[in-house]
Backbone bond lengths (Angstrom), bond angles and torsions (degrees), N, CA, C in turn:
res aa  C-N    CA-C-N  psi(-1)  N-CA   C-N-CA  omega(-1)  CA-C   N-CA-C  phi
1 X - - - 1.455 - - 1.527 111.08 -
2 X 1.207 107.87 -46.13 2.115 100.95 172.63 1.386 123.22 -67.89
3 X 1.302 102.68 -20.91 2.014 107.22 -177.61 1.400 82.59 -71.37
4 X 1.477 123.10 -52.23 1.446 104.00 -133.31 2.475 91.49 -77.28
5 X 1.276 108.19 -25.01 1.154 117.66 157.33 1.044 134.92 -18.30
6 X 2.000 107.46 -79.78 1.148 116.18 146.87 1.134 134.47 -64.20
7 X 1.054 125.60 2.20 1.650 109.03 165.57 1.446 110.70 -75.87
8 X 1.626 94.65 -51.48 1.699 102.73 -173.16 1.623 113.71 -63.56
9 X 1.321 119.28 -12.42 1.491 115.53 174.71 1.643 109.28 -77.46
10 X 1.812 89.23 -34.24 1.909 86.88 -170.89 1.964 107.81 -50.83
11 X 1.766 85.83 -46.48 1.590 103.21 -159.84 1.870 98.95 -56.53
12 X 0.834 105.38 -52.97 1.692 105.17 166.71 1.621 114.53 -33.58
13 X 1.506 113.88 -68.59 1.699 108.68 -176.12 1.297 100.74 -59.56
14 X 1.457 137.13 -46.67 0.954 133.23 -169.47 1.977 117.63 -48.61
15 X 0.899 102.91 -46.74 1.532 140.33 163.42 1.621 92.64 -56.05
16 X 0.931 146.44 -83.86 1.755 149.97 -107.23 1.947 66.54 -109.77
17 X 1.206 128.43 -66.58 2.086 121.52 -172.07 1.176 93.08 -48.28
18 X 1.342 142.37 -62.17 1.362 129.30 -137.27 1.917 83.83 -81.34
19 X 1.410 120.19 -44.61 1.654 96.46 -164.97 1.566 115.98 -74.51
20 X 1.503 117.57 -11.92 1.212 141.08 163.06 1.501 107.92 -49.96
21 X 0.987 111.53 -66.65 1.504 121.36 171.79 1.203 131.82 -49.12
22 X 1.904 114.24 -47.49 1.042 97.16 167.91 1.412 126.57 -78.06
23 X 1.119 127.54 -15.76 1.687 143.44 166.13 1.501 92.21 -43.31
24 X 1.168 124.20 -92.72 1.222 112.87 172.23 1.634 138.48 -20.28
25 X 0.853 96.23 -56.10 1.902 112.43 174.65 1.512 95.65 -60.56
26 X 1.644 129.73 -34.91 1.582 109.73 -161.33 1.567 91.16 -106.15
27 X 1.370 122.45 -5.53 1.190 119.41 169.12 1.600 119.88 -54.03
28 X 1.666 100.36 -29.85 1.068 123.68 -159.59 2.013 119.72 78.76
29 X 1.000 102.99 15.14 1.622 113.63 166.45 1.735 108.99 -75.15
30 X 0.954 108.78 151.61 1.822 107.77 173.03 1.550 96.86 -91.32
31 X 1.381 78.54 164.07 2.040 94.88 169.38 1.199 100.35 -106.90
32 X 1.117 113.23 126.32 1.528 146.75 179.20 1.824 106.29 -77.04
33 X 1.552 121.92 170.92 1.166 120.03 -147.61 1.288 90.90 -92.72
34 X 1.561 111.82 -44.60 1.982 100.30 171.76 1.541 145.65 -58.37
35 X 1.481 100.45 -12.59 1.343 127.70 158.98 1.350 112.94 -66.59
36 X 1.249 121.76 -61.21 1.733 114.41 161.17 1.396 125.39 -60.70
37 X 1.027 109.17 -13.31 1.971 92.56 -170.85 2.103 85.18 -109.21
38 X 1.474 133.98 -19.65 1.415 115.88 158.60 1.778 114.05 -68.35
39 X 1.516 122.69 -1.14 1.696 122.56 -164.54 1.336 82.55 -99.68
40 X 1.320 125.76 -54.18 1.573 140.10 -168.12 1.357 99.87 -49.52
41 X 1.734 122.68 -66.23 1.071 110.93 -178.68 1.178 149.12 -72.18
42 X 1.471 96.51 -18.25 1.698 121.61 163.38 1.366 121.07 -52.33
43 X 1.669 116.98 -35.43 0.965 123.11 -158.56 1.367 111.54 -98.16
44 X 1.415 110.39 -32.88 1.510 137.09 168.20 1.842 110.94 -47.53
45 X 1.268 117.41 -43.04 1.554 145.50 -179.60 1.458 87.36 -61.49
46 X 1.443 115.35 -70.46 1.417 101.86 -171.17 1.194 145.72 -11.07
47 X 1.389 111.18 -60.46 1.488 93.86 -173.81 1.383 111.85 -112.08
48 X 1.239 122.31 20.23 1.498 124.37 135.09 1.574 137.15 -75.27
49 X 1.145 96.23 -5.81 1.978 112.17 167.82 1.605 96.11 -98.60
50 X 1.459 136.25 -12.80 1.078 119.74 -136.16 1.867 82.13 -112.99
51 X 1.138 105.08 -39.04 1.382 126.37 -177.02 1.671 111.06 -20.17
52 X 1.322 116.58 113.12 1.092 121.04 173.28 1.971 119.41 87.06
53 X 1.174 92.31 11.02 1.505 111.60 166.75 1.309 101.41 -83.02
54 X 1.197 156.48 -42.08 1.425 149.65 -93.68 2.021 100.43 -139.46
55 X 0.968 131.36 132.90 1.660 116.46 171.51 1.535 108.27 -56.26
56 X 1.735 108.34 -61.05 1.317 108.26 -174.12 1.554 119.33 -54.34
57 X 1.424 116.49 -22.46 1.507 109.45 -176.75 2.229 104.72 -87.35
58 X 1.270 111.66 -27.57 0.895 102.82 152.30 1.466 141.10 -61.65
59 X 1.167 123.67 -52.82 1.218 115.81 170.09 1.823 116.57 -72.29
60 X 1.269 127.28 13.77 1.718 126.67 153.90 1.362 84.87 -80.42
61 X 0.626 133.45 -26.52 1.937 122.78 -156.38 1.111 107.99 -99.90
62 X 1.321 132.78 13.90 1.623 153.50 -161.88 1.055 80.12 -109.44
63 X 1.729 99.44 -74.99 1.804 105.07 -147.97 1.381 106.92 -92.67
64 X 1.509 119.91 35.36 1.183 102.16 171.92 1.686 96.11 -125.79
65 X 1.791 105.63 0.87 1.559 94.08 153.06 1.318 130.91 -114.16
C-alpha cells in the first residue's frame, strides 16, 4: 500500500512541475536552474517508485529468479 502511494504521489509532482512550468514558460517567465534540477529529479525517481507496477517488469523478475 505505500509503494503503490509513493509512486502515485511522485506521478502527481511530476505532473503538478511540468504544469508549473509550463504556466511559467507561457507566462513568458524563464525557468530558472532549480526548476530543472527539481524536473530532473522528479523524473529520475520515477521509475524506481514505479518498479514492479508493470507486467513486463514483473515477469524479468520471474526469470531472473
Amino acid at each position: 500500500m505505500m509503494k503503490k502511494l509513493v509512486a502515485y504521489g511522485n506521478i502527481c509532482l511530476v505532473l503538478a512541475c511540468v504544469g508549473y512550468g509550463t504556466k511559467l514558460f507561457l507566462d513568458g517567465d524563464s525557468l530558472d536552474r532549480e526548476y530543472w534540477v527539481t524536473l530532473v529529479a522528479l523524473v529520475a525517481l520515477l521509475p524506481m517508485t514505479l518498479a514492479g507496477y508493470f507486467p513486463w517488469r514483473k515477469s524479468e523478475q520471474a526469470e531472473e529468479e
